[in-house]
Residue frames relative to the residue before (quaternion, step in Angstrom):
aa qw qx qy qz dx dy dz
X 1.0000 0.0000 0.0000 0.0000 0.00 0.00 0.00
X 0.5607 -0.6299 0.4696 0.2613 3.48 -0.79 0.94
X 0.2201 -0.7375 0.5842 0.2574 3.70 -0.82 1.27
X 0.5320 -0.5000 0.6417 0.2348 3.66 -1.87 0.78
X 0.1113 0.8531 -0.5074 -0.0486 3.29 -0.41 0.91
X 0.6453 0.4297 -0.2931 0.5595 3.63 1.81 0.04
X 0.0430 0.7174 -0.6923 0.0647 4.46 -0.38 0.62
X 0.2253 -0.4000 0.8881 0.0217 2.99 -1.97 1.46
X 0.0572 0.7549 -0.6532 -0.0129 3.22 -1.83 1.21
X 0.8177 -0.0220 0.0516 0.5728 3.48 -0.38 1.10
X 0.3866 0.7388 -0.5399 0.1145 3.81 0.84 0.09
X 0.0215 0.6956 -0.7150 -0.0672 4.13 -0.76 0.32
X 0.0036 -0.7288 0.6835 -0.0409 3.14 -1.78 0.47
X 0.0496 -0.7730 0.6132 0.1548 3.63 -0.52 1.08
X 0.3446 -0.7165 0.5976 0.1036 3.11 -1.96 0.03
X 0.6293 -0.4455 0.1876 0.6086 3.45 0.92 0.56
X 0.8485 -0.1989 -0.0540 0.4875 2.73 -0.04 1.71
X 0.3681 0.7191 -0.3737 0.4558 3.82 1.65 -0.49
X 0.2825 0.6379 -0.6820 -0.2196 3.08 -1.75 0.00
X 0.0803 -0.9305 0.3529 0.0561 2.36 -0.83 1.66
X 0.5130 0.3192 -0.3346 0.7232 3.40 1.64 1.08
X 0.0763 -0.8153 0.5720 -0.0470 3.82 -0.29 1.12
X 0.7879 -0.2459 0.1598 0.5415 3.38 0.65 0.66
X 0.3045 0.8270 -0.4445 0.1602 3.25 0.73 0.58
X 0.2724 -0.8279 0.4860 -0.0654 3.81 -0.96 1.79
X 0.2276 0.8744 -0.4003 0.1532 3.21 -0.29 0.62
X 0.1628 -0.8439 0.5100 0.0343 3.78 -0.25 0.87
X 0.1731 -0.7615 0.6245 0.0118 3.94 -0.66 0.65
X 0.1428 -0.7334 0.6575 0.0967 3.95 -0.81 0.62
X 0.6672 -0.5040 0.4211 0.3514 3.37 -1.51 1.19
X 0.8423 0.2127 -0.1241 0.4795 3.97 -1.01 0.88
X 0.3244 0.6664 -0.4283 0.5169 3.77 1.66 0.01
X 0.4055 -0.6191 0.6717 -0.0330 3.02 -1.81 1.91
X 0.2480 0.9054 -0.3419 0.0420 3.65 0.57 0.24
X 0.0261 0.8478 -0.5290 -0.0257 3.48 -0.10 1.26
X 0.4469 -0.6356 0.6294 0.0116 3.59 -1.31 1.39
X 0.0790 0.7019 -0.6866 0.1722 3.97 0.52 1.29
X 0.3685 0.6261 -0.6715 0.1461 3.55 -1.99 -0.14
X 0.6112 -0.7005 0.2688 0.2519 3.38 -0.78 0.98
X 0.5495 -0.5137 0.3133 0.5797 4.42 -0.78 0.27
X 0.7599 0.2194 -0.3973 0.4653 2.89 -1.82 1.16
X 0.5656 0.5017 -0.5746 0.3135 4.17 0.50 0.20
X 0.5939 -0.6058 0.3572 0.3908 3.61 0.45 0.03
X 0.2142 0.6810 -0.6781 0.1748 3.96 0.72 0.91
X 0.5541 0.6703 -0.3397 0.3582 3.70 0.58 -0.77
X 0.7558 0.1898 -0.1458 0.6095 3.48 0.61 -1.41
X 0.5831 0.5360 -0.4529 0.4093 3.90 0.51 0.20
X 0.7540 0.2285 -0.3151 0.5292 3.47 1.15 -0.33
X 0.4936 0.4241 -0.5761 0.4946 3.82 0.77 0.32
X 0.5067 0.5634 -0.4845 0.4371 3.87 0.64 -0.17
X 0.7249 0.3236 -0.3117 0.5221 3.46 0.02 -1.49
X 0.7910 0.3646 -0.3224 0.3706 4.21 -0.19 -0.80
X 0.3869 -0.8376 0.2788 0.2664 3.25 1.10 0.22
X 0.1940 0.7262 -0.5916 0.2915 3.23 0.75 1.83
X 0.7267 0.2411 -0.0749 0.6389 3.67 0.97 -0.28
X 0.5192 -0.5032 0.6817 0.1119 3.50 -1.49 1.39
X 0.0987 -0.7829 0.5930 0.1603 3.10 -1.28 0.86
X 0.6901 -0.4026 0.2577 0.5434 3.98 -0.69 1.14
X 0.7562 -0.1927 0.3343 0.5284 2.97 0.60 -2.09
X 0.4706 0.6245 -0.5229 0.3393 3.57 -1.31 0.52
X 0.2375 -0.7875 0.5277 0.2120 3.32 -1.58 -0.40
X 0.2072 -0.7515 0.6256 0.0314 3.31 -1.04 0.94
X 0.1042 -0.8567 0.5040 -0.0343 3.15 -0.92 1.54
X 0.0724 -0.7292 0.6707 0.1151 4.63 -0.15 0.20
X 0.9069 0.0244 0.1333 0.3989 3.22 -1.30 0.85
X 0.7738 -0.3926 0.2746 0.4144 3.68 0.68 1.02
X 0.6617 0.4785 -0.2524 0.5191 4.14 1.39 -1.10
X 0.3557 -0.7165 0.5537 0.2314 3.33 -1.20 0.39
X 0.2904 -0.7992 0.5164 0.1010 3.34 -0.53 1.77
X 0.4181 0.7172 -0.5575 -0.0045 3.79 1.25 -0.55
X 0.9122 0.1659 0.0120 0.3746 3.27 -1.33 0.29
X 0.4256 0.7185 -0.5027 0.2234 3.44 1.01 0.51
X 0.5992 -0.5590 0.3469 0.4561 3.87 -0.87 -0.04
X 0.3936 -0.6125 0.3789 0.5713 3.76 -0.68 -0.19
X 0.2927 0.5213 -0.6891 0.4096 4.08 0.45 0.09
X 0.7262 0.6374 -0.2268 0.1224 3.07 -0.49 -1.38
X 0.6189 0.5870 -0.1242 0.5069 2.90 1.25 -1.96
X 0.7002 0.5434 -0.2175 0.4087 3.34 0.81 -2.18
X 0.6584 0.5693 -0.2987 0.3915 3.43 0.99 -0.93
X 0.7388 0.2914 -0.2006 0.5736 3.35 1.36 -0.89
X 0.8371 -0.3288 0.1777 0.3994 3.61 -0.13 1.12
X 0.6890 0.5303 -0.3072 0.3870 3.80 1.03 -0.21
X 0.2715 0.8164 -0.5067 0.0551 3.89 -0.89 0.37
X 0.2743 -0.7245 0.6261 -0.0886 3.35 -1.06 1.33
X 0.3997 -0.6319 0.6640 0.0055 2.49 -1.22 1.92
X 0.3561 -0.7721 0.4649 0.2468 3.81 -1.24 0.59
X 0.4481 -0.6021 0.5452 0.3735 3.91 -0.78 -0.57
X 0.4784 0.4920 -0.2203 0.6932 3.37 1.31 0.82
X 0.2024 -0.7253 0.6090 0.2493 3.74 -0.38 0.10
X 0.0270 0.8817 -0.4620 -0.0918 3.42 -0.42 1.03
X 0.1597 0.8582 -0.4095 0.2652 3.14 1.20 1.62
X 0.4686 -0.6385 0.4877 0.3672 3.86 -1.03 0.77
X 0.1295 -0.8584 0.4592 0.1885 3.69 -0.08 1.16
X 0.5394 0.6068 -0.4195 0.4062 3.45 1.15 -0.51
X 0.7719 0.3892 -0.3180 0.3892 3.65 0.91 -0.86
X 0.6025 -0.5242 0.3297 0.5035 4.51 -0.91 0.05
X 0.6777 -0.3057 0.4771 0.4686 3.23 -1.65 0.26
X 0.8034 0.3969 -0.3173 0.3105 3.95 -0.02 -0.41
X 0.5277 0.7039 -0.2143 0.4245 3.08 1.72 -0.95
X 0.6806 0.4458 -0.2563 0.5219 3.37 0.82 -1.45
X 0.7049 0.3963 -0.3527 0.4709 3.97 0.76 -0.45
X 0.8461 0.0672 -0.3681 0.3796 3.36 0.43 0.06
X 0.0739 0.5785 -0.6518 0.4849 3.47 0.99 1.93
X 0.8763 0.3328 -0.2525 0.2399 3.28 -0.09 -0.82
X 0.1460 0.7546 -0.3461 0.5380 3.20 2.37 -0.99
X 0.7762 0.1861 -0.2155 0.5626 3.72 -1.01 -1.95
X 0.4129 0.5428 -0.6478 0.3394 3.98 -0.23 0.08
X 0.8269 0.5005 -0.1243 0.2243 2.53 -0.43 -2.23
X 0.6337 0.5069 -0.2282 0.5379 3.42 1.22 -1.44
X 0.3492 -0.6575 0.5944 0.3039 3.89 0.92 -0.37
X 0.4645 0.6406 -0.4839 0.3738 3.92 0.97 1.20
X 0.1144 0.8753 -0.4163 0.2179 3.25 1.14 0.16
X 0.5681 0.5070 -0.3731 0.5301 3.94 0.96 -1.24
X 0.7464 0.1155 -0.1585 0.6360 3.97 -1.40 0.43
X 0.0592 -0.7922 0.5971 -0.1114 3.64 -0.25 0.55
X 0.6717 0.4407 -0.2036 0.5596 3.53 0.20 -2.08
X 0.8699 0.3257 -0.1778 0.3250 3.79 0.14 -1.04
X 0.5224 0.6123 -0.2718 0.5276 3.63 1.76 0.28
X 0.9082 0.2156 -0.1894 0.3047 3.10 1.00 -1.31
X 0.1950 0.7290 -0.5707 0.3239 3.36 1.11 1.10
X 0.7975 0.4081 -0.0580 0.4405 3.79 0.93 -1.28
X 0.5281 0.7904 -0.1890 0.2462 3.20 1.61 -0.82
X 0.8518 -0.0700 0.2047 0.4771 3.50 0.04 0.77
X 0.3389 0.7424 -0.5575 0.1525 3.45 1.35 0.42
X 0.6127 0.5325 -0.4175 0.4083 4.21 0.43 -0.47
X 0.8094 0.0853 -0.4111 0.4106 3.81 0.72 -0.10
X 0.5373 0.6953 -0.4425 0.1791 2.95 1.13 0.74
X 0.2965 0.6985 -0.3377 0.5570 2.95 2.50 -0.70
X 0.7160 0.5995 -0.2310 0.2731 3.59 0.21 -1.47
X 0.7183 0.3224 -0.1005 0.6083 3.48 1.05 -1.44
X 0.5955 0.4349 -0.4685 0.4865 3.75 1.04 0.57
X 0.7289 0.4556 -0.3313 0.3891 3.53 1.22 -0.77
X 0.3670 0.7924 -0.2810 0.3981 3.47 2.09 0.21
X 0.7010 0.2643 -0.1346 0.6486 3.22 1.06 -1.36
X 0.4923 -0.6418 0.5032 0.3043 3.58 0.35 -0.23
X 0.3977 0.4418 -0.6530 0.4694 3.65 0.63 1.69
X 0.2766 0.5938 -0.7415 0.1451 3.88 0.43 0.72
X 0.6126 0.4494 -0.3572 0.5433 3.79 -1.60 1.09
X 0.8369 0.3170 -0.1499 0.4204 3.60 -0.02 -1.05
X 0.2857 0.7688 -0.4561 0.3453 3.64 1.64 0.27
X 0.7674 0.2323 -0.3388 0.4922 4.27 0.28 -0.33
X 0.4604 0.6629 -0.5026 0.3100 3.98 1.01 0.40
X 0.5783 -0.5733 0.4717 0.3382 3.46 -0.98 0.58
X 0.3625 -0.7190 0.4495 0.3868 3.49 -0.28 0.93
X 0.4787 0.7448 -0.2421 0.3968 3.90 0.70 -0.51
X 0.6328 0.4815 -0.2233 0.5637 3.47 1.31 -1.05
X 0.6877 0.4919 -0.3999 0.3537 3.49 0.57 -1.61
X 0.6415 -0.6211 0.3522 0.2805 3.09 -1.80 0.88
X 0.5639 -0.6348 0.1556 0.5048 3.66 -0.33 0.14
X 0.4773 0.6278 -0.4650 0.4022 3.46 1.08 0.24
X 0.7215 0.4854 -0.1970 0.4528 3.14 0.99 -0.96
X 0.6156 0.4702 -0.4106 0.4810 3.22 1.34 0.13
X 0.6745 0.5178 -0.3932 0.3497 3.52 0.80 -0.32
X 0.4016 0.5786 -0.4597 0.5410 3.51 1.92 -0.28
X 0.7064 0.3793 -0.3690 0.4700 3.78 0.09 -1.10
X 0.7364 0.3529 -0.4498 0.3617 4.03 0.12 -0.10
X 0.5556 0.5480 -0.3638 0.5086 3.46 1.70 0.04
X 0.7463 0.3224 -0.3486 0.4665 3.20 0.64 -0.03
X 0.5184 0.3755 -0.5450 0.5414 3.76 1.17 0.25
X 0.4499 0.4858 -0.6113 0.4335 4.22 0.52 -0.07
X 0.6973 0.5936 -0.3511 0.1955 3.89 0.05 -1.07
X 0.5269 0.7813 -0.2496 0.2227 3.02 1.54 -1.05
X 0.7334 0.2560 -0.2072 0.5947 3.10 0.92 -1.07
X 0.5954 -0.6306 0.4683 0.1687 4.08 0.43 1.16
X 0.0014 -0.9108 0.3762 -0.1699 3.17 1.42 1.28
X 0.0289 -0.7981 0.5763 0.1735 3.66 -0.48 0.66
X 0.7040 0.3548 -0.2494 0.5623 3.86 1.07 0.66
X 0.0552 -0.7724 0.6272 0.0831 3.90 0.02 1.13
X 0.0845 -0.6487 0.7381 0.1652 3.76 -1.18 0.28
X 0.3576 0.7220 -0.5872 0.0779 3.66 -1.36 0.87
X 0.3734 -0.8075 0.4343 -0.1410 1.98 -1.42 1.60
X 0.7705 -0.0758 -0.1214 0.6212 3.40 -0.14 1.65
X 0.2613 0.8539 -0.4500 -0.0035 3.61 1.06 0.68
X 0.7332 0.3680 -0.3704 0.4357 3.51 1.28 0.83
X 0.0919 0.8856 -0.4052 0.2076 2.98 1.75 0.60
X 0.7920 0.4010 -0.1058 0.4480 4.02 -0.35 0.52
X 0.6289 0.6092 -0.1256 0.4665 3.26 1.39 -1.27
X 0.5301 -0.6217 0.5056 0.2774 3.44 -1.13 0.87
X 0.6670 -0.5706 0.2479 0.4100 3.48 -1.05 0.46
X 0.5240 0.6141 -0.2387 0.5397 3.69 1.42 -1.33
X 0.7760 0.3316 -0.2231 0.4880 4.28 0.25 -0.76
X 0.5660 0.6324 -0.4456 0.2849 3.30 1.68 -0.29
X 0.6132 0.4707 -0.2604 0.5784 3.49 1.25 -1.10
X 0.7315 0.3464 -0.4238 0.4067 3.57 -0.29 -0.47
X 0.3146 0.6805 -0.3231 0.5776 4.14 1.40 -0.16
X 0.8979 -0.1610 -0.0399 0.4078 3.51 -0.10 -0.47
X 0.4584 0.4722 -0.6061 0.4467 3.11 0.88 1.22
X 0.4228 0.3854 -0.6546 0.4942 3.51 0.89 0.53
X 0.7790 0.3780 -0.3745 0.3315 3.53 -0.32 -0.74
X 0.6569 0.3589 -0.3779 0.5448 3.51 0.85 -0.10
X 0.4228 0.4134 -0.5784 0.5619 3.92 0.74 1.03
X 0.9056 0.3032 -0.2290 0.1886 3.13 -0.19 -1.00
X 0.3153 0.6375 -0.4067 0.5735 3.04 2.06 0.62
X 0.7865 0.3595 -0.2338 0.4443 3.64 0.80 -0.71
X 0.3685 0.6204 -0.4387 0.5355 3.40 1.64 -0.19
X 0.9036 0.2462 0.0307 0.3491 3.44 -0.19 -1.62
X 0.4428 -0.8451 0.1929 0.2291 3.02 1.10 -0.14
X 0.3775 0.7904 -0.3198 0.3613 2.97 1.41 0.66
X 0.5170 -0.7062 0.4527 0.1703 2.81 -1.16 1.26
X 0.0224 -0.8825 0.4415 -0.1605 3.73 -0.47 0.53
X 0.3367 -0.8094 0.4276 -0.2205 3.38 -0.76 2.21
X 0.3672 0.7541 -0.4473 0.3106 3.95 0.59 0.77
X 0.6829 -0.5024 0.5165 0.1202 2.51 -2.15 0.78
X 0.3040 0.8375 -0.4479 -0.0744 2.73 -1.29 0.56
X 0.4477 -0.7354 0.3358 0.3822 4.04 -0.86 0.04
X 0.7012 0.5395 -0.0902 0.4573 2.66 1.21 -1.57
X 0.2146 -0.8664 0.4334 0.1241 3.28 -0.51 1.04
X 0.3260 0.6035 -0.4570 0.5663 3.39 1.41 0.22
X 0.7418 0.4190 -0.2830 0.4405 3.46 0.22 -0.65
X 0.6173 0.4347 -0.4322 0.4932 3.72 0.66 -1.06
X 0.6853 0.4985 -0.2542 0.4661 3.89 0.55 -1.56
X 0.7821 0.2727 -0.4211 0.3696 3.62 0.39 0.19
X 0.6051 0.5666 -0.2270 0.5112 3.56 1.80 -0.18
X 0.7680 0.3554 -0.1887 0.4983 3.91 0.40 -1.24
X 0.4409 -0.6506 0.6128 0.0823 2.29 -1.83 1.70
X 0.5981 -0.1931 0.0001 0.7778 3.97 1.09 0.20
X 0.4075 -0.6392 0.6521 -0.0074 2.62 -2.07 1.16
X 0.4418 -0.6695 0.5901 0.0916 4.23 -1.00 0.95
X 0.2634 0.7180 -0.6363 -0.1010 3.54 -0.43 -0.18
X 0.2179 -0.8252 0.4933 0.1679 3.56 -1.64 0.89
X 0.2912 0.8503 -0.4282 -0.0941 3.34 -0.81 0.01
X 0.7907 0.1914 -0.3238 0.4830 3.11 -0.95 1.01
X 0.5693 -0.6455 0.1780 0.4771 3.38 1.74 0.72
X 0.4973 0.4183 -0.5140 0.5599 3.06 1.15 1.46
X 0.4689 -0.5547 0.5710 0.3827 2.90 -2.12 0.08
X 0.3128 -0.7036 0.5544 0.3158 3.63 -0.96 1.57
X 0.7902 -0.1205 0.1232 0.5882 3.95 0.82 -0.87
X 0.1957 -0.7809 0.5896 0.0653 3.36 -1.64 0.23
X 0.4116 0.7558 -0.4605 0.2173 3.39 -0.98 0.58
X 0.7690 -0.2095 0.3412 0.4984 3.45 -1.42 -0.38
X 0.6396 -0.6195 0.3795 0.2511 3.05 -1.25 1.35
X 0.7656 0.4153 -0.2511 0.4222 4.11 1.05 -0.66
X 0.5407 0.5403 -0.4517 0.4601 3.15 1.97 -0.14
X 0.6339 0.6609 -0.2897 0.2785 3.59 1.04 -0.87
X 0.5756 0.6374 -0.2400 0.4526 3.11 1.89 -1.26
X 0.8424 0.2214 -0.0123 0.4911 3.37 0.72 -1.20
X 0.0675 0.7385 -0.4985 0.4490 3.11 1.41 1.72
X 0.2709 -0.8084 0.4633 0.2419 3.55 -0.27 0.69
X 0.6370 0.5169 -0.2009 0.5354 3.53 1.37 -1.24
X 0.5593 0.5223 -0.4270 0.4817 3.57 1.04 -0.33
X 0.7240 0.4731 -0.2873 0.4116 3.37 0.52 -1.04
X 0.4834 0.6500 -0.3662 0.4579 3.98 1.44 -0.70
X 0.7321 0.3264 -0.1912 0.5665 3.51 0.87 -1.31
X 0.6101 0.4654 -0.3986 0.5023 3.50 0.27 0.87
X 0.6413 -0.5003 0.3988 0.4234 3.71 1.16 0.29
X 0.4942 -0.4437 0.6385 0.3889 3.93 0.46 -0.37
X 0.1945 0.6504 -0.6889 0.2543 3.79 0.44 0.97
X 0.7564 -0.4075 0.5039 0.0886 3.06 -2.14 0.48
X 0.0335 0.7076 -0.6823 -0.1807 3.73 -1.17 0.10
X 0.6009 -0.6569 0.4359 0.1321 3.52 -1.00 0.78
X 0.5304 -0.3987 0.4960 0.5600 3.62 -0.96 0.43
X 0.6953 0.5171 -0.2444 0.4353 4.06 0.32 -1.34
X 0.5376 -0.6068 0.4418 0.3843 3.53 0.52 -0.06
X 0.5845 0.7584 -0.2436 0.1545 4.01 0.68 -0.28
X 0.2450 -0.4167 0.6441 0.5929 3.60 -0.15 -0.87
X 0.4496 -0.5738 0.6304 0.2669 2.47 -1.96 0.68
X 0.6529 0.5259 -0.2932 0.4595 3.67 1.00 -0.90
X 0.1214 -0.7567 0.6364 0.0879 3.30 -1.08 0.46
X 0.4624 0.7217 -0.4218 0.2956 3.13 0.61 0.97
X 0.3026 0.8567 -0.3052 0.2852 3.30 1.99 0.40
């Protein structure tokens, strides 16, 4: 039986007067596709600044691998095995598709001091390596800034890799993207989750995308989980479908909206 190696317990958070995580539970197994859907205003936002530590939670506990992560910073996190990709691109555009990977490289390594004069030389084999991963091998002396925006979310996956992450958090990782680049978008990332084995926890709108990616799906609302499971129990969830307006299912199983 597969071991759970990531647990939200009991976490709440208000926001003036908000709550916007109300007890919110949640368990994750080692190598788990896991996607965390639920309509605007259910709290995916403050549930992942919770787990990556951008946001203190009121209360609760958040455990990785057996260690309590509550409240830690995201250095920290990144340091211990965890990284999150954003819904934004939070790449250095002025610097190249290679640069920004082995910026982060001297991160990770805590080499950061002399920078400007390190990272010409710095790690150029895994950086070659973690570009030919996501598929930007070649595109290493472009300005990261230029690359289209697909190609930019490969380049912030591959500065997530750096620190040999055994937990990815992303958020909205097709966020921006035509419908056609949306699916082919995170089936790289859902190879290289199976490549490497990592276990892995995103957002998401598009449901074409969750249904062709998650190994069990979460749904929140009102800063709870309303239910969880396999991706065909979730579909044909009646109460899921209530908190979606009285949406549709498709010939394809789906919402038809994707405004979720």
């Amino acid at each position: 039986m597969p071991e759970a190696i990531f647990h939200v317990q009991d976490v709440h958070k208000h926001f003036n007067g908000v709550h916007a995580a109300a007890g919110v539970a949640l368990s994750v197994e080692k190598g788990e596709f896991r996607a965390v859907i639920g309509p605007n205003g259910a709290g995916k936002s403050t549930l992942f600044n919770i787990i990556s530590g951008f946001v203190v939670p009121d209360r609760g506990r958040i455990t990785f691998e057996g260690r309590d992560i509550t409240g830690q910073p995201p250095h920290r996190l990144f340091h211990n095995g965890i990284s999150r990709t954003f819904q934004i691109t939070s790449i250095l555009a002025e610097l190249t598709v290679l640069e920004n990977v082995q910026v982060a490289l001297l991160s990770r390594h805590r080499r950061t001091f002399d920078l400007l004069r390190r990272a010409a030389t710095a790690y150029l084999d895994k950086s070659h390596t973690l570009l030919e991963i996501v598929g930007l091998k070649g595109l290493d002396a472009m300005q990261a800034g230029t690359l289209s925006h697909g190609d930019q979310k490969r380049l912030e996956l591959a500065v997530a890799m750096t620190n040999e992450p055994r937990l990815l958090l992303l958020d909205e990782p097709t966020a921006g993207m035509a419908a056609r680049e949306r699916i082919e978008s995170i089936g790289v990332v859902h190879r290289i989750a199976r490549q490497h084995g990592l276990t892995v926890i995103f957002t998401e709108h598009d449901m074409q995308v969750v249904f062709a990616v998650a190994d069990r799906i979460s749904v929140l609302h009102q800063g709870r989980i309303l239910t969880e499971g396999r991706p065909e129990d979730v579909r044909n969830n009646r109460e899921v479908q209530e908190i979606y307006l009285g949406e549709q299912i498709d010939a394809h199983g789906c919402f038809q909206s994707r405004s979720l």
